[in-house]
N, CA, C and O of each residue as an XYZ file, in Angstrom:
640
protein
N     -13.329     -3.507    -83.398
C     -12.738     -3.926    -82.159
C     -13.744     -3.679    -81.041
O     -14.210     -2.564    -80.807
N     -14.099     -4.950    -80.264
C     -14.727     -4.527    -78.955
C     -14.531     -4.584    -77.799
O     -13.999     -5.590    -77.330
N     -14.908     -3.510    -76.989
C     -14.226     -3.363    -75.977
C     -15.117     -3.788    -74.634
O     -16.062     -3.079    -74.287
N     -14.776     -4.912    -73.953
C     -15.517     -5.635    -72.486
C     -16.189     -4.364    -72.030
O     -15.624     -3.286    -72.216
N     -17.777     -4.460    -71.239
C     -17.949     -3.435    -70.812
C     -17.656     -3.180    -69.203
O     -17.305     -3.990    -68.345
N     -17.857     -2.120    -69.130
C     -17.536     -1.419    -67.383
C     -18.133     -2.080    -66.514
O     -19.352     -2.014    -66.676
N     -17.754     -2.834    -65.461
C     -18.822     -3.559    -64.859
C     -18.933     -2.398    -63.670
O     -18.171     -1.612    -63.108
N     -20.730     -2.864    -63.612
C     -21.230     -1.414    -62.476
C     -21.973     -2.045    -61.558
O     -22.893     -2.846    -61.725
N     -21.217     -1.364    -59.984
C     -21.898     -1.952    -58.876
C     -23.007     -0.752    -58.586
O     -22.941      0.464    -58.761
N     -24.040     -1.600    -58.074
C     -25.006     -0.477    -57.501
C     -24.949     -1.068    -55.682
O     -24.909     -2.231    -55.279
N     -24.960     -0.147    -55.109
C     -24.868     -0.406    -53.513
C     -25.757      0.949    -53.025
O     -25.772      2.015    -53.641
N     -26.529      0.647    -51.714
C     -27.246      0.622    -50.820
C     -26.897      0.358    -49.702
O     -26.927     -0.797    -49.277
N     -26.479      1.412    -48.973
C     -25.629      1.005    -47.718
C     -26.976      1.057    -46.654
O     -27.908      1.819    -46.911
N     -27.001      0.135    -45.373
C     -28.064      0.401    -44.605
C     -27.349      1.563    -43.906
O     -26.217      2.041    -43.984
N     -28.873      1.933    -42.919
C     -28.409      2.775    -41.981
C     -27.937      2.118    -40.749
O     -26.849      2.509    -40.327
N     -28.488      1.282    -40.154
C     -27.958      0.521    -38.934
C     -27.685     -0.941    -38.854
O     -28.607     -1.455    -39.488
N     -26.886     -1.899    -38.399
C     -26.450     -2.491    -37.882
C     -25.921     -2.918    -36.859
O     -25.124     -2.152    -36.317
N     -26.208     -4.554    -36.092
C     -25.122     -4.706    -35.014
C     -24.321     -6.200    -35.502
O     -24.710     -7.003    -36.350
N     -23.479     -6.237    -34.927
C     -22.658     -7.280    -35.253
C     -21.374     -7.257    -34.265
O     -20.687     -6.354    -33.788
N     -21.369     -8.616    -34.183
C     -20.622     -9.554    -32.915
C     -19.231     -8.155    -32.766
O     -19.071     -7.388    -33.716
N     -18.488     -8.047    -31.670
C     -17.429     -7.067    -31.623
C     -16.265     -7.493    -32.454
O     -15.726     -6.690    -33.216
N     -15.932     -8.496    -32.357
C     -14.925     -9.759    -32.903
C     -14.729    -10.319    -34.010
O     -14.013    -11.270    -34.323
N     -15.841     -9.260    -34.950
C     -16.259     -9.701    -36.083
C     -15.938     -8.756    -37.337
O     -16.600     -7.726    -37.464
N     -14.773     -9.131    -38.421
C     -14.580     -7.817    -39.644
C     -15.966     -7.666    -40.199
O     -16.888     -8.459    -40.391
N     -15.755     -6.030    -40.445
C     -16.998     -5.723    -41.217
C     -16.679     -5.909    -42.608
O     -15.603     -5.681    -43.162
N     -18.220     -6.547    -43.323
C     -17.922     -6.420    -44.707
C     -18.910     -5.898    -45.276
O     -19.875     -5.463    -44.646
N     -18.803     -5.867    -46.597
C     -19.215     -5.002    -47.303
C     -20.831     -5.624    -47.351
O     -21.840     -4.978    -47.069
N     -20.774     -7.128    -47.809
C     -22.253     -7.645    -47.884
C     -22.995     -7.548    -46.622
O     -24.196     -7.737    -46.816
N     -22.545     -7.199    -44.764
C     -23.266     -6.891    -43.611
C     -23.504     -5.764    -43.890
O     -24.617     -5.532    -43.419
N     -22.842     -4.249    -44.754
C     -23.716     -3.431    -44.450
C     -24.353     -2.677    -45.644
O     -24.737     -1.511    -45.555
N     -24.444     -3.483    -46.853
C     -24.560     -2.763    -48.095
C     -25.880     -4.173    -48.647
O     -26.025     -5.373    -48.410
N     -26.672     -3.017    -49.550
C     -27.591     -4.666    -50.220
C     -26.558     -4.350    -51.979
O     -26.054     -3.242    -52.167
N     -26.473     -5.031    -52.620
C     -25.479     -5.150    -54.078
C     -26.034     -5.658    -54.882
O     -26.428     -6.806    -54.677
N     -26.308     -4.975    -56.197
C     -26.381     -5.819    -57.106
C     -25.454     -5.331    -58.306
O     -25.380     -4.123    -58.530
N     -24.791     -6.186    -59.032
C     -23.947     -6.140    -59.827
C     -23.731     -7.697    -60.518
O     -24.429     -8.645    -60.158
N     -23.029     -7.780    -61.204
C     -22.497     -8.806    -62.135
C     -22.298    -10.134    -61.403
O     -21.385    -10.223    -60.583
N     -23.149    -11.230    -61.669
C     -22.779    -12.148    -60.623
C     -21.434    -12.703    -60.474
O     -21.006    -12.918    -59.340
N     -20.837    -12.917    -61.346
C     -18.812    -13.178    -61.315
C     -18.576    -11.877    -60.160
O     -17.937    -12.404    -59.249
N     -18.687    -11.206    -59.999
C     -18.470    -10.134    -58.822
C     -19.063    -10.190    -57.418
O     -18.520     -9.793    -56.387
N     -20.198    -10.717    -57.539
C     -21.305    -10.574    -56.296
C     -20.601    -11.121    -54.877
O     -20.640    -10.513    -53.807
N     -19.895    -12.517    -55.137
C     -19.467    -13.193    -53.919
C     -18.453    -12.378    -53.502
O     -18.610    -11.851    -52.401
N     -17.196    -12.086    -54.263
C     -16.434    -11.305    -53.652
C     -16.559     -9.948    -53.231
O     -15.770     -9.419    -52.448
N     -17.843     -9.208    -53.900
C     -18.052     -7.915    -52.993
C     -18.628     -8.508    -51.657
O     -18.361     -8.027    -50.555
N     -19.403     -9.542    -51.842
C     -20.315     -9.428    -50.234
C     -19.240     -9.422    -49.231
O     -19.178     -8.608    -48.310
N     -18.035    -10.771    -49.543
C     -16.914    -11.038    -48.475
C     -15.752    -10.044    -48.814
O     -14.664    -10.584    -49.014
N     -15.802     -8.753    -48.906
C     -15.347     -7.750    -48.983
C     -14.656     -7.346    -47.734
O     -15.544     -7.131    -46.908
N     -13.411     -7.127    -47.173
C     -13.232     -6.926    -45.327
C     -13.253     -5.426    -45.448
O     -12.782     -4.982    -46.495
N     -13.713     -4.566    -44.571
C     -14.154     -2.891    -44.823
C     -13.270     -2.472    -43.233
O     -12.504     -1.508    -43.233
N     -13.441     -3.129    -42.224
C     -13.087     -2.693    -40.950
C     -12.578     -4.127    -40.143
O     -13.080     -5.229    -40.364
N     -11.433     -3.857    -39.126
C     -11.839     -4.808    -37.960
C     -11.939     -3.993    -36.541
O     -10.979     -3.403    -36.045
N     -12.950     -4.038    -36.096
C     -13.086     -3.127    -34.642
C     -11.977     -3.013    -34.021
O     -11.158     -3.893    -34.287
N     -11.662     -2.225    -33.276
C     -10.599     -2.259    -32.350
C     -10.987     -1.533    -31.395
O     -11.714     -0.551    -31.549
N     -10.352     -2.114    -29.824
C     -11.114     -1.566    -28.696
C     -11.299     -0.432    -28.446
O     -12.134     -0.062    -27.620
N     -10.134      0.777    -29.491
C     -10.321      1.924    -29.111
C     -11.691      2.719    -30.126
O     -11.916      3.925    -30.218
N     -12.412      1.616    -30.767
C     -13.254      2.276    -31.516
C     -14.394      2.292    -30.056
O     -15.196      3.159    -30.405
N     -14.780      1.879    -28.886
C     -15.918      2.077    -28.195
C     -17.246      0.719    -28.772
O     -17.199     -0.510    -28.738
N     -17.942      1.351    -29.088
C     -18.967     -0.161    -29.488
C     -20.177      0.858    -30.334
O     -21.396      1.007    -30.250
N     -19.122      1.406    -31.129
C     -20.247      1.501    -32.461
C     -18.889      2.167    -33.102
O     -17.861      2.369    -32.457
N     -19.134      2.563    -34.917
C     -18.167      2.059    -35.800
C     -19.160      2.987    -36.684
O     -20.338      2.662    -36.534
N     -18.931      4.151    -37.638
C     -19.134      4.278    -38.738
C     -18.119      4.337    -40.043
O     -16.949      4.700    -40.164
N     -18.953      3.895    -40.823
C     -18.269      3.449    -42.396
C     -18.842      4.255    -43.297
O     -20.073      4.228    -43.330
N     -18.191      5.076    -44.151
C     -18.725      6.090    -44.548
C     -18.421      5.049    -46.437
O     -17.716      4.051    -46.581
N     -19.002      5.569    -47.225
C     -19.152      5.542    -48.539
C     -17.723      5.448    -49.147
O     -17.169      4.523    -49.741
N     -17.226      6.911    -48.755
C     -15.933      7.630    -49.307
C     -14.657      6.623    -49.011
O     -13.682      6.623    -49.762
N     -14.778      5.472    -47.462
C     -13.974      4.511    -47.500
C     -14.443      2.957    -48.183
O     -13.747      1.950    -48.316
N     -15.482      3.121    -48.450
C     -15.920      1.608    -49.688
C     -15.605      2.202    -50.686
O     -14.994      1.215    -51.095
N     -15.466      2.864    -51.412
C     -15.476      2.971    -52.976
C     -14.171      2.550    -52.956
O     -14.045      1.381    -53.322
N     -12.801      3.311    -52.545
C     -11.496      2.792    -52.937
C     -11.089      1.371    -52.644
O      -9.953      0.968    -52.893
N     -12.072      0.582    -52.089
C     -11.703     -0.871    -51.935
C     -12.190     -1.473    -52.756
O     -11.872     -2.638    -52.996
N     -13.317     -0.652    -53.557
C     -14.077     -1.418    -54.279
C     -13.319     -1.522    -55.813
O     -13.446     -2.495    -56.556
N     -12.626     -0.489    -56.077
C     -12.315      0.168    -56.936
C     -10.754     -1.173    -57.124
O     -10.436     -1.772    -58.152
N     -10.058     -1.264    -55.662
C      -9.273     -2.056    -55.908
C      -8.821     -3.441    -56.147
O      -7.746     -4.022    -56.292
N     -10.476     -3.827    -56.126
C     -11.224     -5.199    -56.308
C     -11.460     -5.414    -57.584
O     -11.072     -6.432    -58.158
N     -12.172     -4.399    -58.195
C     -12.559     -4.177    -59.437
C     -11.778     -3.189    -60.148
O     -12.506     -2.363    -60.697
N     -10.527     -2.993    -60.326
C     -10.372     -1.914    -61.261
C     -10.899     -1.097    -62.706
O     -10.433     -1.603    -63.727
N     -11.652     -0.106    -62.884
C     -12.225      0.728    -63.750
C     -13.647      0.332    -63.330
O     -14.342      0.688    -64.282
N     -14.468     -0.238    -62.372
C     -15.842     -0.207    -61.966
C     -16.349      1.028    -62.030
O     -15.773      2.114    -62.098
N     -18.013      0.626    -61.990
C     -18.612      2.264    -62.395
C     -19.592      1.932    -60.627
O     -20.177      0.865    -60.442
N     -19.572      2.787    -59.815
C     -20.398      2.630    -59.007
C     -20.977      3.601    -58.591
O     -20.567      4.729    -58.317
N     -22.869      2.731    -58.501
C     -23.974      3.810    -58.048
C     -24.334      3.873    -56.910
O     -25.352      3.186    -56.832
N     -24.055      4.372    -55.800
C     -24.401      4.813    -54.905
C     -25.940      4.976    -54.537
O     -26.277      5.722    -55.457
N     -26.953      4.788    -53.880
C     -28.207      4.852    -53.258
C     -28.569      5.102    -52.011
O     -27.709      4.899    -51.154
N     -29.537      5.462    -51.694
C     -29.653      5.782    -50.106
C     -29.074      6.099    -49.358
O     -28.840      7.227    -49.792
N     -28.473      6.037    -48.291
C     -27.594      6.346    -46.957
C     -25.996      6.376    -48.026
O     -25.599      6.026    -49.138
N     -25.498      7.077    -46.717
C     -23.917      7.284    -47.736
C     -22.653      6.887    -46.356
O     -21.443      7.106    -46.302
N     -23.618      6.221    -45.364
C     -22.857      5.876    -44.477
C     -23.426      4.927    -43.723
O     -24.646      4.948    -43.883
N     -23.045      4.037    -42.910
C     -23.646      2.984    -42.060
C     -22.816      2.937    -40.456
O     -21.633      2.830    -40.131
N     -24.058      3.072    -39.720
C     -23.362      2.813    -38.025
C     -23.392      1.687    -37.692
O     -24.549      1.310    -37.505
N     -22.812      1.105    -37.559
C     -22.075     -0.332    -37.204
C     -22.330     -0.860    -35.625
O     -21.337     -1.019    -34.915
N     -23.483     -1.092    -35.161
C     -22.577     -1.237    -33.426
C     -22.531     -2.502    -33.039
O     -23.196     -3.529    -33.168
N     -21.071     -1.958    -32.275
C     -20.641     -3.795    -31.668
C     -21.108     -4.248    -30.538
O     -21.003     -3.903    -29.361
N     -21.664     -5.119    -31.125
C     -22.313     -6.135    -29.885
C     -21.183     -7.049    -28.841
O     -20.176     -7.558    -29.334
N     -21.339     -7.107    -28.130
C     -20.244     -7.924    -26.668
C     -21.090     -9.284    -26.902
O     -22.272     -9.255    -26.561
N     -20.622    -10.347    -27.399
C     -21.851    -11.880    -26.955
C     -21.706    -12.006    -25.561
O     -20.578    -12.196    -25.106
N     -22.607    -11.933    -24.875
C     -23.206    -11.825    -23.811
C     -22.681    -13.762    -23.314
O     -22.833    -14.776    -23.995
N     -22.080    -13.616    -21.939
C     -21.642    -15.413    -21.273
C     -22.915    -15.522    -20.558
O     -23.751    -14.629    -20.424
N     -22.966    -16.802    -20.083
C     -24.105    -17.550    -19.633
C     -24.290    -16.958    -18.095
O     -23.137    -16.748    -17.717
N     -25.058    -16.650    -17.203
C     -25.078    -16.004    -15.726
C     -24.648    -17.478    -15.346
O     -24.967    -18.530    -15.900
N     -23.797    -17.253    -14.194
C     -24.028    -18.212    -12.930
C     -24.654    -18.474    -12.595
O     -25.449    -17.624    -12.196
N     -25.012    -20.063    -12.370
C     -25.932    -20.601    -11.525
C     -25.593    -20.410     -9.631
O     -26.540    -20.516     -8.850
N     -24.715    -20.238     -9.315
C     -24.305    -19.817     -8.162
C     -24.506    -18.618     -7.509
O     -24.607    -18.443     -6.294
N     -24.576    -17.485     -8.746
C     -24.894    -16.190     -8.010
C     -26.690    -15.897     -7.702
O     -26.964    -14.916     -7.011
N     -27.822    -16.758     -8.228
C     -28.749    -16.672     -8.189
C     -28.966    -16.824     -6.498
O     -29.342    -15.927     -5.744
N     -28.677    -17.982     -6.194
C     -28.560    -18.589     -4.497
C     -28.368    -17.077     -3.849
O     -29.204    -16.312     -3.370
N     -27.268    -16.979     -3.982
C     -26.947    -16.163     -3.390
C     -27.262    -14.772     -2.956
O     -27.376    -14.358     -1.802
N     -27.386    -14.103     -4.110
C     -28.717    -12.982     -4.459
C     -29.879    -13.414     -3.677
O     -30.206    -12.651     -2.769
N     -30.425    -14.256     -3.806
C     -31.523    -14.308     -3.145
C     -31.909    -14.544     -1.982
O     -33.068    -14.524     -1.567
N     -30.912    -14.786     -1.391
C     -30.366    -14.986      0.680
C     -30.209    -13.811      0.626
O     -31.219    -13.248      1.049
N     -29.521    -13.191      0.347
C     -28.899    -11.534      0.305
C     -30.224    -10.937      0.408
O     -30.515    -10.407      1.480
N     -31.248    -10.943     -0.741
C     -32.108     -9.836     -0.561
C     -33.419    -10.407      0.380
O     -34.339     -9.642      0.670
N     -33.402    -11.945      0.860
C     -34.712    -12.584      1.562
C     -34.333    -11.941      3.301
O     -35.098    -11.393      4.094
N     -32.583    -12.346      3.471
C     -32.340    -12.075      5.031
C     -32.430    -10.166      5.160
O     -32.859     -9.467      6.078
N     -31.935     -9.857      4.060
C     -31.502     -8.386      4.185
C     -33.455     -7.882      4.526
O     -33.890     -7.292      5.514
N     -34.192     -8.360      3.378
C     -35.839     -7.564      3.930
C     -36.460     -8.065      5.139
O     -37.309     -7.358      5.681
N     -35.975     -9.838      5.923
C     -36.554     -9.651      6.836
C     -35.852     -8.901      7.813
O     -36.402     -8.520      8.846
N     -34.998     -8.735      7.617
C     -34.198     -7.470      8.521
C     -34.617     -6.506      8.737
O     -34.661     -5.974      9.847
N     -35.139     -5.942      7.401
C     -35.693     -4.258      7.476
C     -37.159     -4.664      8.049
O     -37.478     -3.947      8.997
N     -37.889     -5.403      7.786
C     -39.128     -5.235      8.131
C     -39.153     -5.764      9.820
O     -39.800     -5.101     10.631
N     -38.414     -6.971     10.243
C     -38.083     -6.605     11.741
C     -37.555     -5.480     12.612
O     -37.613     -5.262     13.822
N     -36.984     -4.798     11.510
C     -35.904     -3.416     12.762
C     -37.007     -2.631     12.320
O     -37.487     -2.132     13.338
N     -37.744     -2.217     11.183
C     -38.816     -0.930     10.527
C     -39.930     -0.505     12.175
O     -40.330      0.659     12.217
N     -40.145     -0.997     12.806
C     -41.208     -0.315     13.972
C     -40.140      0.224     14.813
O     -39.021     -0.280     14.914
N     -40.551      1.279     15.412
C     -39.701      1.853     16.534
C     -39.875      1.380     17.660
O     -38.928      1.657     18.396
N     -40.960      0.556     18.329
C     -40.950     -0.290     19.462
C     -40.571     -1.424     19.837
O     -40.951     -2.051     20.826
N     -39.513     -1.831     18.750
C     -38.666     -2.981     18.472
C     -37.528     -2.678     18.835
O     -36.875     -1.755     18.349
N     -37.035     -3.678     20.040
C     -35.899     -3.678     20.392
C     -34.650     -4.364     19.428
O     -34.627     -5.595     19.404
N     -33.533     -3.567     18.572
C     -32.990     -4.199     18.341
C     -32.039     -4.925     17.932
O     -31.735     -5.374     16.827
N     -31.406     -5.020     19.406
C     -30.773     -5.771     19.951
C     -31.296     -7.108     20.580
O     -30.532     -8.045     20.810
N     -32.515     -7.144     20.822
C     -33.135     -8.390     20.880
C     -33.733     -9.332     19.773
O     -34.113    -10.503     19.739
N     -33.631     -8.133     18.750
C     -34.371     -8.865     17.656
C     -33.140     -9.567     16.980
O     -33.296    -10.727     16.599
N     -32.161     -9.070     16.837
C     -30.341     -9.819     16.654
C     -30.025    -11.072     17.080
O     -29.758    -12.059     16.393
N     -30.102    -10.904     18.882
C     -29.547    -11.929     19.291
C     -30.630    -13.128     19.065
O     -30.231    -14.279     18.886
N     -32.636    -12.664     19.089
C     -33.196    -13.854     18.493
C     -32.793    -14.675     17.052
O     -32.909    -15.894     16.924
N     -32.258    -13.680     15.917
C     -32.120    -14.186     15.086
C     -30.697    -15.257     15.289
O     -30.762    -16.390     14.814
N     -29.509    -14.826     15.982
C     -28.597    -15.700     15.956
C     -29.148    -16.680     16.888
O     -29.020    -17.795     16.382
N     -29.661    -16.735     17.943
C     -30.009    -17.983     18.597
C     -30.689    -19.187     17.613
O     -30.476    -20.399     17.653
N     -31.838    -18.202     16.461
C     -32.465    -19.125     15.925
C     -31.727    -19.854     14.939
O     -32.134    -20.935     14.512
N     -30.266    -19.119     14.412
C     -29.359    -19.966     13.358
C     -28.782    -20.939     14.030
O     -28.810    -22.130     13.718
N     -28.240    -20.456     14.979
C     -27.290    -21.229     15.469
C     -26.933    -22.026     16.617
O     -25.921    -22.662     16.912
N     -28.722    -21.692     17.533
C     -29.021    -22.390     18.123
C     -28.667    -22.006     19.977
O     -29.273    -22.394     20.976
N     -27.470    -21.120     19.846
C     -26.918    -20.651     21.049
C     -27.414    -19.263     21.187
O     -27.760    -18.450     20.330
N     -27.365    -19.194     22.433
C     -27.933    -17.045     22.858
C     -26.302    -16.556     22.838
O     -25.406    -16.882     23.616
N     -26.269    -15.934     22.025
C     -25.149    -14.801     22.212
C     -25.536    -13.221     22.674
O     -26.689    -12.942     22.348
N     -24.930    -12.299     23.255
C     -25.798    -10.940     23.596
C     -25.142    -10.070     22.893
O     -25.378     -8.869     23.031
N     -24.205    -10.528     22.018
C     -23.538     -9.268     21.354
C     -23.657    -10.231     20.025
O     -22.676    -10.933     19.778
N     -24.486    -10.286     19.394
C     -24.010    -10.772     17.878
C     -23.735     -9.498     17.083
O     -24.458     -8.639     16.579
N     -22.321     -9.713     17.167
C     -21.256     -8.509     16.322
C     -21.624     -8.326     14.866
O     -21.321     -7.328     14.213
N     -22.491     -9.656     14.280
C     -22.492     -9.680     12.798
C     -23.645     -8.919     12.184
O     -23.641     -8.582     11.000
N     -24.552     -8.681     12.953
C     -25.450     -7.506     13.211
C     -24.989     -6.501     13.503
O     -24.928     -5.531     12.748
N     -24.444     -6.551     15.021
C     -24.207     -5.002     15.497
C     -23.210     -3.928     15.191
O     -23.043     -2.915     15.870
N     -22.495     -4.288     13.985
C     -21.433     -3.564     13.287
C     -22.821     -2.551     12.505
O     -23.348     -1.604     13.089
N     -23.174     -2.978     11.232
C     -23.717     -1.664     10.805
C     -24.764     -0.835     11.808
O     -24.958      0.376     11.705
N     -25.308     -1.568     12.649
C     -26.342     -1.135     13.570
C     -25.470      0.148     14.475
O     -25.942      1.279     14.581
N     -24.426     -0.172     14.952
C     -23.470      0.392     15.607
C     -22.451      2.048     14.889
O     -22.024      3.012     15.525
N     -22.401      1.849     13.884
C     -22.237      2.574     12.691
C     -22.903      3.459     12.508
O     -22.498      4.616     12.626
N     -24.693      2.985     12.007
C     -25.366      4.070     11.710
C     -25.439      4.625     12.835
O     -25.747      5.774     12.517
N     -25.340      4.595     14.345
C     -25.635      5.003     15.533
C     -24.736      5.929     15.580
O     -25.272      7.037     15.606
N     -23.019      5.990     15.613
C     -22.471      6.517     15.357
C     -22.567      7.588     14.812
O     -22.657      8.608     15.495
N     -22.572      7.627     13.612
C     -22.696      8.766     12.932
C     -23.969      9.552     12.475
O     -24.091     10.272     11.484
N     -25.044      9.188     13.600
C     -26.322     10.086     13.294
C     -26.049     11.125     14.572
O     -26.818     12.063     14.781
């Protein structure tokens, strides 16, 4: 009488990984396998984890929780273990496309904001004149209080 033999996985878990947040871990992302090819496909697509937000954005998988899945895949498997006996998992966020809108903008922000500093930066600069030149030059009219200036100007004065 003969008896089928034991089929035996050998696994190699890596040490690191990243992979999408949104994404179950399986066994073939963090293990290399070789075993019986009638076995091979279904260990790789093996599901081991699905992240959940309270895991943070990394994930370890220890050995001691693959074997009993493996075991319940394969019942009576012989498995050899190699290298690492655990794998850190971290979840990646896929990153959305930047705005094309916030670039503009950013860059008025930091072009008006430095000629600002480098007009007010001398101490023999009046300025309050250097304000109302700049609003005359936007907008074409002399105002003597341009408020849209003289709020933080007014502020830091304040409280020094």
């Amino acid at each position: 009488m003969e008896t089928s033999p034991t089929p035996t996985v050998f696994l190699q878990l890596r040490s690191r990984i990243s992979l999408p947040r949104d994404e179950t871990v399986k066994l073939g992302d963090i293990a290399f396998i070789v075993c019986d090819p009638i076995w091979e496909e279904p260990l790789r697509s093996l599901p081991l984890a699905r992240p959940k937000d309270r895991d943070g954005n990394r994930l370890v998988i220890d050995l001691i929780h693959i074997i009993p899945k493996i075991r319940q895949l394969i019942p009576g498997v012989l498995i050899e273990p190699m290298g690492h006996n655990h794998t850190l998992v971290e979840l990646v966020v896929t990153s959305t496309k930047p705005s094309r809108l916030w670039f503009p903008i950013v860059w008025l922000l930091l072009f008006f904001g430095s000629a600002l500093t480098i007009m007010n930066f001398h101490a023999d600069v009046n300025m309050l004149e250097v304000q109302i030149r700049i609003v005359e030059m936007v907008t074409g009219k002399r105002d003597e209080h341009p408020l849209l200036f003289q709020v933080p100007t007014r502020w830091e004065s304040d409280s020094a």
